[in-house]
PDB file with one MODEL, atoms N, CA, C and O in Angstrom:
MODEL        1
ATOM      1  N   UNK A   1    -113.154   6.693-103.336  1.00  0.00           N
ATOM      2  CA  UNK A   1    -112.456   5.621-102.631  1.00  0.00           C
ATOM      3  C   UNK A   1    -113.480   4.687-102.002  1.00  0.00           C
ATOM      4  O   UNK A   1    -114.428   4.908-101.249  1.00  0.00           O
ATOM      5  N   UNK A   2    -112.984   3.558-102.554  1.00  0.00           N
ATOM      6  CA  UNK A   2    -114.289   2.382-101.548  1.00  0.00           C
ATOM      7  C   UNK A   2    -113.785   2.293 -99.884  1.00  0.00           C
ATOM      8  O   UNK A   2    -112.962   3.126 -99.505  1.00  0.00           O
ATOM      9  N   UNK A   3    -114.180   1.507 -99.142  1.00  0.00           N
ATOM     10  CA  UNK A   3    -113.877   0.761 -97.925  1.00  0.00           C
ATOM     11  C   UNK A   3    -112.555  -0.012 -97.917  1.00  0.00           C
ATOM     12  O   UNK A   3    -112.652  -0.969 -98.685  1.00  0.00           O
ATOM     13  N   UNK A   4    -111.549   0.044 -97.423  1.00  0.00           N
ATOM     14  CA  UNK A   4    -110.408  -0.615 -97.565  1.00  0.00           C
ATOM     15  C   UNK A   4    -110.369  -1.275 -95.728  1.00  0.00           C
ATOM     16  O   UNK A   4    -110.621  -0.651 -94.697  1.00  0.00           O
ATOM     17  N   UNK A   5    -110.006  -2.548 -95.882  1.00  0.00           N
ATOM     18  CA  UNK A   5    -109.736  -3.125 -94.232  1.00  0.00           C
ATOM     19  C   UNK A   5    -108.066  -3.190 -93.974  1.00  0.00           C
ATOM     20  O   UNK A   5    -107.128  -3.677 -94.604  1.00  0.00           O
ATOM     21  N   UNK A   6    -108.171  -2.586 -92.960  1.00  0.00           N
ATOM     22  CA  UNK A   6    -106.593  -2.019 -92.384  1.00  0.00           C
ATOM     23  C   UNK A   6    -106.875  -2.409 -91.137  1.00  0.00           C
ATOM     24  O   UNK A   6    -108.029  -2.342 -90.712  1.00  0.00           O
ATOM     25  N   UNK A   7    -105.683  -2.941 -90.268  1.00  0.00           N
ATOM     26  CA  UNK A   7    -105.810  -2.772 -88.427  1.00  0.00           C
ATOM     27  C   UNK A   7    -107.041  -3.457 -87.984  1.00  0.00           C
ATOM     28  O   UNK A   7    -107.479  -3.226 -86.857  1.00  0.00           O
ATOM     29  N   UNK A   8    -107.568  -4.190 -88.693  1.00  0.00           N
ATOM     30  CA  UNK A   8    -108.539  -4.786 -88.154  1.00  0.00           C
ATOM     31  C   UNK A   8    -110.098  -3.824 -87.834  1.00  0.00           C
ATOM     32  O   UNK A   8    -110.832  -3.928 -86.851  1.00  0.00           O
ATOM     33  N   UNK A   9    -110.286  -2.721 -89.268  1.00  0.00           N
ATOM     34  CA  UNK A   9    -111.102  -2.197 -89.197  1.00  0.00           C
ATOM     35  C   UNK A   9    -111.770  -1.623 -90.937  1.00  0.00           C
ATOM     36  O   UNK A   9    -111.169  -1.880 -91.980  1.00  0.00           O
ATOM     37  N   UNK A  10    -112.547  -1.160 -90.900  1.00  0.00           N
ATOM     38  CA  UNK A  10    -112.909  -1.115 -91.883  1.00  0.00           C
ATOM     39  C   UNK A  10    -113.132   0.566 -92.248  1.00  0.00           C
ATOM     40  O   UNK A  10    -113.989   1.286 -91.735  1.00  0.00           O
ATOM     41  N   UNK A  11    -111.960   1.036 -93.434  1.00  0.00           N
ATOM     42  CA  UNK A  11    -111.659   2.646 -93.015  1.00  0.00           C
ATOM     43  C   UNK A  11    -112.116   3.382 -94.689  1.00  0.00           C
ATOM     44  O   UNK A  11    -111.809   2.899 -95.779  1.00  0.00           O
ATOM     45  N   UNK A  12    -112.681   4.281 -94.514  1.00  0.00           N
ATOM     46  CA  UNK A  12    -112.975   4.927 -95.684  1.00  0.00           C
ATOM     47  C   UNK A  12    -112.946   6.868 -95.542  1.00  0.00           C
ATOM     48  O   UNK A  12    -113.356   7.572 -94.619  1.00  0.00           O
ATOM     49  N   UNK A  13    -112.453   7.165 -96.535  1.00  0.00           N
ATOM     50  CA  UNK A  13    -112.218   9.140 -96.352  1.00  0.00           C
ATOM     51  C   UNK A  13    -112.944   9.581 -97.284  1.00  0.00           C
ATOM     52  O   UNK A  13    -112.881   9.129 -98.428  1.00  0.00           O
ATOM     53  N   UNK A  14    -113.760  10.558 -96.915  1.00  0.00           N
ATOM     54  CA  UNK A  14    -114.914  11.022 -98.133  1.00  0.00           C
ATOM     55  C   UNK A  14    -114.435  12.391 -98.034  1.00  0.00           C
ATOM     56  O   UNK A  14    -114.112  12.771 -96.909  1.00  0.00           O
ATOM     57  N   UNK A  15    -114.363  12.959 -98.719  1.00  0.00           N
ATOM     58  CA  UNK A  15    -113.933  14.523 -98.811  1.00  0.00           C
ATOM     59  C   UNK A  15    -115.343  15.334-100.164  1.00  0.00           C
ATOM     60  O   UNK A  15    -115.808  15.043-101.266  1.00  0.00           O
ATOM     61  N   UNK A  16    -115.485  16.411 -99.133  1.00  0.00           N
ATOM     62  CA  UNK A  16    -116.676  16.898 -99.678  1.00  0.00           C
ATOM     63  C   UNK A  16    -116.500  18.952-100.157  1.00  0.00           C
ATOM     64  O   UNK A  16    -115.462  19.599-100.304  1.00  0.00           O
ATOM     65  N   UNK A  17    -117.607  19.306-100.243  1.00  0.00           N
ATOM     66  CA  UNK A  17    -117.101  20.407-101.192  1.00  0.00           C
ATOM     67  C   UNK A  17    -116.344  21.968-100.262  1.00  0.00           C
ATOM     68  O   UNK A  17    -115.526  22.818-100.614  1.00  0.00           O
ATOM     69  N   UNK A  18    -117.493  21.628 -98.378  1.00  0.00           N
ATOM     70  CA  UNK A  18    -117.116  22.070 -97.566  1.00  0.00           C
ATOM     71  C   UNK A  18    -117.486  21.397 -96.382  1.00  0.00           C
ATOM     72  O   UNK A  18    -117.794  20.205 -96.363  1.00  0.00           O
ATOM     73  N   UNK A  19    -117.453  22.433 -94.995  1.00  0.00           N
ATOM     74  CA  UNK A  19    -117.437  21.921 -93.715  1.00  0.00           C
ATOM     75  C   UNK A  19    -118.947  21.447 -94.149  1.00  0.00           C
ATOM     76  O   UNK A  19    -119.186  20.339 -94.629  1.00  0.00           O
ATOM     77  N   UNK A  20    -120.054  22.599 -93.871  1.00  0.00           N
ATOM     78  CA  UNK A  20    -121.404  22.127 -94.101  1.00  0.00           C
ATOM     79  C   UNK A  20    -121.703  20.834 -94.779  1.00  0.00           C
ATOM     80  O   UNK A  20    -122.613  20.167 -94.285  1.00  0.00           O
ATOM     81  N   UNK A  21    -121.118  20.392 -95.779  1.00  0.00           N
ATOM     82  CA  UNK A  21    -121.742  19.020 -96.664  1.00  0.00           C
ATOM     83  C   UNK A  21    -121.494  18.070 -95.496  1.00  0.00           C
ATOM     84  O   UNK A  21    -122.280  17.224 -95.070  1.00  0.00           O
ATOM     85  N   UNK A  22    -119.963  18.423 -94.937  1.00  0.00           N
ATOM     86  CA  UNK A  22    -119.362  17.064 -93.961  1.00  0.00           C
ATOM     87  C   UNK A  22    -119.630  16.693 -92.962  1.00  0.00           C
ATOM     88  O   UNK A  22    -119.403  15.544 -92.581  1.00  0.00           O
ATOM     89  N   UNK A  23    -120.421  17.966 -92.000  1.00  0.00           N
ATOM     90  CA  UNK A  23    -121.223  17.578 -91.510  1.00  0.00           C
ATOM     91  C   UNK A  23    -122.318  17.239 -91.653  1.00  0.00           C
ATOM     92  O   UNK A  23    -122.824  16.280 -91.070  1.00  0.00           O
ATOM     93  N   UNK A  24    -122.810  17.881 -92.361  1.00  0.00           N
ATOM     94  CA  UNK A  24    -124.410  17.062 -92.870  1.00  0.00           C
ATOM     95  C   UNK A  24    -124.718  15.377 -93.042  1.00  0.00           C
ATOM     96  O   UNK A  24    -125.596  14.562 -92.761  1.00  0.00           O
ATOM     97  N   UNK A  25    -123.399  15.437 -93.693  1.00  0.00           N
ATOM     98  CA  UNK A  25    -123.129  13.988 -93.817  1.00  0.00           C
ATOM     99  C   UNK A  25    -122.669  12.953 -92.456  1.00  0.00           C
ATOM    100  O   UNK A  25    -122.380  11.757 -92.406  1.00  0.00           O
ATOM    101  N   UNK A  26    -122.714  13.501 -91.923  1.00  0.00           N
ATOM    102  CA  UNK A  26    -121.513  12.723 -90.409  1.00  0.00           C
ATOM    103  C   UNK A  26    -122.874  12.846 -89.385  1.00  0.00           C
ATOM    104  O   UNK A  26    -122.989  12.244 -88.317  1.00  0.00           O
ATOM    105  N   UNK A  27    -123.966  13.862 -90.036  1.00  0.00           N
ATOM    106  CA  UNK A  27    -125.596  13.999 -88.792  1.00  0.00           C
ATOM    107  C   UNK A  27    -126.002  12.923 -89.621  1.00  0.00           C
ATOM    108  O   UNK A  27    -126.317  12.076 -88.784  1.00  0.00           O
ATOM    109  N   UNK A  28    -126.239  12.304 -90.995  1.00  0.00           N
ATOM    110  CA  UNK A  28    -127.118  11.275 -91.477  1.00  0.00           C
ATOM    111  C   UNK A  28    -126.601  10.153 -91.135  1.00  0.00           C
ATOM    112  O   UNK A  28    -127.415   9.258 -90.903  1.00  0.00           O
ATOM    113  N   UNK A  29    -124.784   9.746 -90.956  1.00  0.00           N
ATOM    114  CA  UNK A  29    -124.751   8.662 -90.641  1.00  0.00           C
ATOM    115  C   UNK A  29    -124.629   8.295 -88.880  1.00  0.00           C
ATOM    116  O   UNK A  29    -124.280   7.252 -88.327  1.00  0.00           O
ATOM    117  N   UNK A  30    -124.962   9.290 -88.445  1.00  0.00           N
ATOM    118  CA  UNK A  30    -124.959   9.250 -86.970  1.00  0.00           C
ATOM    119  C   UNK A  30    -126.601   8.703 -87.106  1.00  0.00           C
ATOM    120  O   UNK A  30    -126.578   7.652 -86.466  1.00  0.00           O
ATOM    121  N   UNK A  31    -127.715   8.856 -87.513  1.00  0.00           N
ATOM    122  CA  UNK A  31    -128.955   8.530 -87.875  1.00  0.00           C
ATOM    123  C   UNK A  31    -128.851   6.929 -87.992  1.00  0.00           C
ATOM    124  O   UNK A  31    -129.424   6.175 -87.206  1.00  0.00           O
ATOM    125  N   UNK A  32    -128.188   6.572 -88.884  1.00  0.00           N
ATOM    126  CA  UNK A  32    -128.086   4.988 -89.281  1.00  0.00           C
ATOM    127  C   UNK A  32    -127.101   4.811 -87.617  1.00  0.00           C
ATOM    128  O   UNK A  32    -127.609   4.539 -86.530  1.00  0.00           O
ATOM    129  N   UNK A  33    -126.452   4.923 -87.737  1.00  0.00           N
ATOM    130  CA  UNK A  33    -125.596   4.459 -86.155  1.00  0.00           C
ATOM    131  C   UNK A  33    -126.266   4.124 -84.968  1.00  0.00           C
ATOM    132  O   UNK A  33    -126.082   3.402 -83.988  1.00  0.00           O
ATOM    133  N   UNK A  34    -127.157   4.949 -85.427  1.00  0.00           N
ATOM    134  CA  UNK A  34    -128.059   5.110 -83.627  1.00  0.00           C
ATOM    135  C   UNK A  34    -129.105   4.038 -84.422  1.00  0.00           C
ATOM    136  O   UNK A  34    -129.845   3.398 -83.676  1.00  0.00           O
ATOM    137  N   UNK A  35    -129.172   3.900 -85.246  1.00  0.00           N
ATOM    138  CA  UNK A  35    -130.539   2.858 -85.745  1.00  0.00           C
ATOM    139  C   UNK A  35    -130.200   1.338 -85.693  1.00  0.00           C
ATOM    140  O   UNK A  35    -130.955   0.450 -85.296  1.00  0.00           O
ATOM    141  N   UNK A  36    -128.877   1.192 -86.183  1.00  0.00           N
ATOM    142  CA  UNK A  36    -128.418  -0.023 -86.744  1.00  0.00           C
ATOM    143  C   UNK A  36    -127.455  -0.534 -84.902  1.00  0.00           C
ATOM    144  O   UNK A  36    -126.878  -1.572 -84.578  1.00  0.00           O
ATOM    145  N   UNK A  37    -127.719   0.832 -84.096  1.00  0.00           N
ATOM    146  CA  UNK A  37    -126.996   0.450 -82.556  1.00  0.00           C
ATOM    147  C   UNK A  37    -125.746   0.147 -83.114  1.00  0.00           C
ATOM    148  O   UNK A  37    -125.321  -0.786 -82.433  1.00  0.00           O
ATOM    149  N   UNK A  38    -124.943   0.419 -83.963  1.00  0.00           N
ATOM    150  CA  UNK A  38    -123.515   0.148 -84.040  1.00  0.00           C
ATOM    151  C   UNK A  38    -122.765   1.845 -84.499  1.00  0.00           C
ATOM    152  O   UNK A  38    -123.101   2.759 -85.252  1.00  0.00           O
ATOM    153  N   UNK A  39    -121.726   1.609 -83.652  1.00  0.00           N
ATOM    154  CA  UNK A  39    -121.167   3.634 -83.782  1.00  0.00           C
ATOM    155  C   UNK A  39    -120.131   3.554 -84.579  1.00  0.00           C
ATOM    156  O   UNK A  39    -119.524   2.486 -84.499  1.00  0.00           O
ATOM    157  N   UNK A  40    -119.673   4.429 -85.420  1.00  0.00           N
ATOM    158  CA  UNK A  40    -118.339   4.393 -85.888  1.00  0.00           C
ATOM    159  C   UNK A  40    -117.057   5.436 -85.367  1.00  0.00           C
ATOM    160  O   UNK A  40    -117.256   6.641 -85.518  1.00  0.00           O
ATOM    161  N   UNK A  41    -116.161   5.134 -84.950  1.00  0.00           N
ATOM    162  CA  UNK A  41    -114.835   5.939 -84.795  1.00  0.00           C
ATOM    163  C   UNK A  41    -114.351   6.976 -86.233  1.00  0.00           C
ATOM    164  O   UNK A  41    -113.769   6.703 -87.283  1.00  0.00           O
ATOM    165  N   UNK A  42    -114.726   7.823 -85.856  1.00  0.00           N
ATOM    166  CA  UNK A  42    -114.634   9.456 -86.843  1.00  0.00           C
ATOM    167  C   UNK A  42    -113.949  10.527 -86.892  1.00  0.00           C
ATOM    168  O   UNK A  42    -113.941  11.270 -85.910  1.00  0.00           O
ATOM    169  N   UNK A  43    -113.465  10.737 -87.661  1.00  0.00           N
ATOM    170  CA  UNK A  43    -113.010  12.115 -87.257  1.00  0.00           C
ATOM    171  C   UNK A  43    -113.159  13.264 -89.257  1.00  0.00           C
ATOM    172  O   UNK A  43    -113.037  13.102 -90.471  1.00  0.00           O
ATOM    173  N   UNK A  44    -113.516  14.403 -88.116  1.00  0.00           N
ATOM    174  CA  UNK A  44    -113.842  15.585 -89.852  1.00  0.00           C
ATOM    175  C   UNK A  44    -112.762  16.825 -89.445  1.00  0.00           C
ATOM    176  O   UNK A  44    -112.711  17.244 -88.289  1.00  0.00           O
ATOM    177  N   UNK A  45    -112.199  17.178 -90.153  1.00  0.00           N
ATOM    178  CA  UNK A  45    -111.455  18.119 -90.170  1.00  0.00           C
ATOM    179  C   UNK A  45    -111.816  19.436 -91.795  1.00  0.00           C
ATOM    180  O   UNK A  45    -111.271  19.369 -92.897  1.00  0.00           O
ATOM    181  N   UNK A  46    -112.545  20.151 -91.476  1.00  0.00           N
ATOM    182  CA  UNK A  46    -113.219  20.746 -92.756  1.00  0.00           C
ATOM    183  C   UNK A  46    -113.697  19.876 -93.562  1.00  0.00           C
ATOM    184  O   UNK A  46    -114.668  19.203 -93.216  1.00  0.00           O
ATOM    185  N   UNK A  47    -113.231  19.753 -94.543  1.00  0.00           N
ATOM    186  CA  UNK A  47    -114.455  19.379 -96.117  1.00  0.00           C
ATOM    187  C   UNK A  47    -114.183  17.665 -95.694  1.00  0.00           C
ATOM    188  O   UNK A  47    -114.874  16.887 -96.351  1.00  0.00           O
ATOM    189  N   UNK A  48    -113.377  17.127 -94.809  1.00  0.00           N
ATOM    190  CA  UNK A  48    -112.864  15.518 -94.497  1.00  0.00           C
ATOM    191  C   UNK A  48    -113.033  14.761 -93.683  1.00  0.00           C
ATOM    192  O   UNK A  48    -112.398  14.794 -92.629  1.00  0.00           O
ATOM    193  N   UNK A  49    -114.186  13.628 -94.026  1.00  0.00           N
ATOM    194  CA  UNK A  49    -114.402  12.951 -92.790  1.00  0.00           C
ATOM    195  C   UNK A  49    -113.892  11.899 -92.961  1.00  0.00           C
ATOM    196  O   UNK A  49    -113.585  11.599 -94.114  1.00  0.00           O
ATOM    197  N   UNK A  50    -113.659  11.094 -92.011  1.00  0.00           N
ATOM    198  CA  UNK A  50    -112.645   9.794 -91.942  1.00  0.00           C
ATOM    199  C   UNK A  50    -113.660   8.397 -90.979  1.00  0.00           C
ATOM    200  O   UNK A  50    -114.041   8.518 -89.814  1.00  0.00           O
ATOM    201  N   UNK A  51    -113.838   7.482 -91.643  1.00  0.00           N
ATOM    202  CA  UNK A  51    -114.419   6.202 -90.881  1.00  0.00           C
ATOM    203  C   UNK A  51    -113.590   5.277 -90.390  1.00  0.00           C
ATOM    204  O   UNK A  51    -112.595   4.988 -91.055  1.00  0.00           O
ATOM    205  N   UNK A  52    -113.803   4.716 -89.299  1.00  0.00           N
ATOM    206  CA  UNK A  52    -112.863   3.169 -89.193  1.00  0.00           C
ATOM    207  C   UNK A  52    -114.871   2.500 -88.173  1.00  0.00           C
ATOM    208  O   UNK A  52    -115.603   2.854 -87.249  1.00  0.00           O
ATOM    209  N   UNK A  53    -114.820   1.887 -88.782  1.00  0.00           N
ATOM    210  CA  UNK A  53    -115.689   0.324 -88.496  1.00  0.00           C
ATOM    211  C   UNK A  53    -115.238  -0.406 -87.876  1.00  0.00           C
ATOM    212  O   UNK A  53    -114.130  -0.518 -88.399  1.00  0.00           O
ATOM    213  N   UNK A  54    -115.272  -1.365 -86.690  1.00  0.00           N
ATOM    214  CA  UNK A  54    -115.197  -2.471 -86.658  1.00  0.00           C
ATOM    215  C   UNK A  54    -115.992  -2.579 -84.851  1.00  0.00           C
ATOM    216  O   UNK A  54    -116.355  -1.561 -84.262  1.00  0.00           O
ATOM    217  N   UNK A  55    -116.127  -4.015 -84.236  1.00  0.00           N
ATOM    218  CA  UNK A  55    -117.212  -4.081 -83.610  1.00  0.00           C
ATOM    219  C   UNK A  55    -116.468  -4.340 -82.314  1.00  0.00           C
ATOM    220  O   UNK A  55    -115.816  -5.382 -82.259  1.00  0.00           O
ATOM    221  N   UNK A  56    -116.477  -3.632 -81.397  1.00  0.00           N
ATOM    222  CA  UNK A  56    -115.940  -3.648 -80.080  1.00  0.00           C
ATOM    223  C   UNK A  56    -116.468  -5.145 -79.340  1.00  0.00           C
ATOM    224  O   UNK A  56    -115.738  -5.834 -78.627  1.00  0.00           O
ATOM    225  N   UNK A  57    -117.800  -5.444 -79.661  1.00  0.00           N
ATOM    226  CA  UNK A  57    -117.886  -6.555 -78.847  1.00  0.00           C
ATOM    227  C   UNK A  57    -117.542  -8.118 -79.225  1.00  0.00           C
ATOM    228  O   UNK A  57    -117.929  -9.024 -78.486  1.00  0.00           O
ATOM    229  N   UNK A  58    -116.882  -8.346 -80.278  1.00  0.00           N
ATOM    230  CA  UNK A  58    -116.054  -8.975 -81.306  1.00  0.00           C
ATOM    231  C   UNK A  58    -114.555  -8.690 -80.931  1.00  0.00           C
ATOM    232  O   UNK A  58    -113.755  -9.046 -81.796  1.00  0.00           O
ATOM    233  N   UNK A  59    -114.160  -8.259 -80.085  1.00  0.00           N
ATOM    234  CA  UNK A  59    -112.792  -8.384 -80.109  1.00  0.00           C
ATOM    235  C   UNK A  59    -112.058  -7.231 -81.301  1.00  0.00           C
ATOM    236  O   UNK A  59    -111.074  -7.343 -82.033  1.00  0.00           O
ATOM    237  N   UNK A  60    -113.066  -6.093 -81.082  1.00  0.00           N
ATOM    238  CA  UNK A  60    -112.520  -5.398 -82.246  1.00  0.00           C
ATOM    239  C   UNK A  60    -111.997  -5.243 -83.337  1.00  0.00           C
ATOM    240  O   UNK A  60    -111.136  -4.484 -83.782  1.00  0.00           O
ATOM    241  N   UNK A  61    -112.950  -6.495 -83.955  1.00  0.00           N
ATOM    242  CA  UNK A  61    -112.447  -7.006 -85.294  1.00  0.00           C
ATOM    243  C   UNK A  61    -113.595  -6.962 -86.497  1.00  0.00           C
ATOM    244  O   UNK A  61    -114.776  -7.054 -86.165  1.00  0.00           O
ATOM    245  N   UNK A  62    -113.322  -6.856 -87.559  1.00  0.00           N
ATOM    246  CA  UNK A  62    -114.276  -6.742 -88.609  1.00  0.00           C
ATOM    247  C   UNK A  62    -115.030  -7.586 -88.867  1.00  0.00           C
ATOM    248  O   UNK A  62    -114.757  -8.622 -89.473  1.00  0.00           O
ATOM    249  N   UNK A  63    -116.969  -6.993 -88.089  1.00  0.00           N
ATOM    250  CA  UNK A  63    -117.685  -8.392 -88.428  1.00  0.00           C
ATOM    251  C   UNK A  63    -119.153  -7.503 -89.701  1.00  0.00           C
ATOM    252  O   UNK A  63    -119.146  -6.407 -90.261  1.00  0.00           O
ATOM    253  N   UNK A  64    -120.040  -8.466 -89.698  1.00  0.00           N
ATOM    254  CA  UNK A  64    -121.312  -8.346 -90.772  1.00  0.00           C
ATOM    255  C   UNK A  64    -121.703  -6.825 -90.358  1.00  0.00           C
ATOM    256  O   UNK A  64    -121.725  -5.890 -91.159  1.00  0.00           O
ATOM    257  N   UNK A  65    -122.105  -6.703 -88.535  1.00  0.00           N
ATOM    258  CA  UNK A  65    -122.416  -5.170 -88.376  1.00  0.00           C
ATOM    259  C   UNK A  65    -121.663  -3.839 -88.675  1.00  0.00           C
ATOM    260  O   UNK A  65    -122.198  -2.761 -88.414  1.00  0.00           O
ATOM    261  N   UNK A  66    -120.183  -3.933 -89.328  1.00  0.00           N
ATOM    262  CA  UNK A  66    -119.628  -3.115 -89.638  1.00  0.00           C
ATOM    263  C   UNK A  66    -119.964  -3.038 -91.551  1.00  0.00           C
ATOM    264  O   UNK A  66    -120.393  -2.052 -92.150  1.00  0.00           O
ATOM    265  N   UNK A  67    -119.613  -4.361 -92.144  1.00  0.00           N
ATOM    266  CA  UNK A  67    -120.252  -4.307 -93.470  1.00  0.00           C
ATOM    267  C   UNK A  67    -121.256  -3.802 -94.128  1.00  0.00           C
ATOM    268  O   UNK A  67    -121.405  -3.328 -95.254  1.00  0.00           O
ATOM    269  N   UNK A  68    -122.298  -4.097 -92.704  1.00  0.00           N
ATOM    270  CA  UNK A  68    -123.952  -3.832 -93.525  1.00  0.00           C
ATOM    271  C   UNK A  68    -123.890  -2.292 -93.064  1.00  0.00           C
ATOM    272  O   UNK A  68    -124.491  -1.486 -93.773  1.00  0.00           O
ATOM    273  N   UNK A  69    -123.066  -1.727 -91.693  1.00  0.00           N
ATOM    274  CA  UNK A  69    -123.408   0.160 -91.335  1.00  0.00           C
ATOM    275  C   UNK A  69    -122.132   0.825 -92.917  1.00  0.00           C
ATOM    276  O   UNK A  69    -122.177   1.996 -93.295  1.00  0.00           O
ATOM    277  N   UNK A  70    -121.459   0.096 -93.360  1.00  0.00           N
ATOM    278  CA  UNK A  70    -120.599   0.687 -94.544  1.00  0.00           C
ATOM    279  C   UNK A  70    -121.388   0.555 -95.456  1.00  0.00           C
ATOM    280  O   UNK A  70    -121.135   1.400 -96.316  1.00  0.00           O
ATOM    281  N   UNK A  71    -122.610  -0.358 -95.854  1.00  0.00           N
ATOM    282  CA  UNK A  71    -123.000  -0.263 -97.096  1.00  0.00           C
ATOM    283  C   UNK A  71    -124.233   0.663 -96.919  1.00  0.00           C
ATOM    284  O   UNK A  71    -124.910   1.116 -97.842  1.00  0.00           O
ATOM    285  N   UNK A  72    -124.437   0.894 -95.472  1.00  0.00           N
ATOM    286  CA  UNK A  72    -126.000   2.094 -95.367  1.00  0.00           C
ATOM    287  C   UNK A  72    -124.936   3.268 -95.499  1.00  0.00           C
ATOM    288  O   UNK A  72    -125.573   4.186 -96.016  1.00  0.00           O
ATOM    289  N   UNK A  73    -123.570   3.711 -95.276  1.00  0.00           N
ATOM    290  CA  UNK A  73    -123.152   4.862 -95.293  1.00  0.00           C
ATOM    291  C   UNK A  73    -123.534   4.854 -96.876  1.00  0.00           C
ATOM    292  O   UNK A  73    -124.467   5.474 -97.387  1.00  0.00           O
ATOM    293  N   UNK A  74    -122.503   3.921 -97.601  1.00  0.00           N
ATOM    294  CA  UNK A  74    -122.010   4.598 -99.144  1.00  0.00           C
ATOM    295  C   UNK A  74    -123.714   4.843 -99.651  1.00  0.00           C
ATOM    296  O   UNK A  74    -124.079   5.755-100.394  1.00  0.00           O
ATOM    297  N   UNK A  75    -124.346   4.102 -99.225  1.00  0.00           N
ATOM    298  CA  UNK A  75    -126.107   4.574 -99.884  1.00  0.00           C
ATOM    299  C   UNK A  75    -126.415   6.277-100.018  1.00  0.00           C
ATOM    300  O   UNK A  75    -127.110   6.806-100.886  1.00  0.00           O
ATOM    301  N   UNK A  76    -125.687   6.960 -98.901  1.00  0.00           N
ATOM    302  CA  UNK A  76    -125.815   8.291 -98.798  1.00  0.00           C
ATOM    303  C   UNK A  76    -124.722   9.685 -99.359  1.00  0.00           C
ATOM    304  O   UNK A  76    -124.593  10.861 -99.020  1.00  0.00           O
ATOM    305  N   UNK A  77    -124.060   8.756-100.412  1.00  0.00           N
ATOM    306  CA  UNK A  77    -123.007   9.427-100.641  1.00  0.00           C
ATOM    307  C   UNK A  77    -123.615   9.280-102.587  1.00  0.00           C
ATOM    308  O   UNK A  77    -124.291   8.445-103.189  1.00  0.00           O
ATOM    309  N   UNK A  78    -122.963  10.497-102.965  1.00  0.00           N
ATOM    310  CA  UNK A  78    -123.866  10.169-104.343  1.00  0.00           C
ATOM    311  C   UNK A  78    -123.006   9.591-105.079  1.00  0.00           C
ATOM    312  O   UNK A  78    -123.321   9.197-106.202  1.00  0.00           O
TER     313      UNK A  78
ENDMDL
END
């Protein structure tokens, strides 16, 4: 599944083989988050993590810093 914009955010669900991958994955993009200073709203429930993007200081609306932290996520997804 690519990035789809809903609610004025930018939401994507990656489902992986277990808990371990999903987190592994949710510590690398916490890495870019803290780098790029922009956080994403998350949630993992076993093998499923869930994104929504968009930029609180924007009026919580979908700007470039949510685009460019979605295109450093999918970089890490094979």
């Amino acid at each position: 599944m690519i990035w789809t914009e809903k609610d004025n955010s930018l939401y994507r669900r990656v489902t992986f083989k277990d808990f371990s991958e999903a987190f592994a994955f949710m510590t690398r993009v916490a890495l870019l988050a803290e780098q790029q200073n922009h956080h994403p709203r998350w949630t993992n429930v076993w093998n499923t993590v869930e994104i929504w993007l968009n930029t609180h200081d924007a009026g919580d609306t979908v700007t470039d810093k949510d685009h460019k932290l979605a295109a450093a996520i999918d970089k890490l997804l094979p």
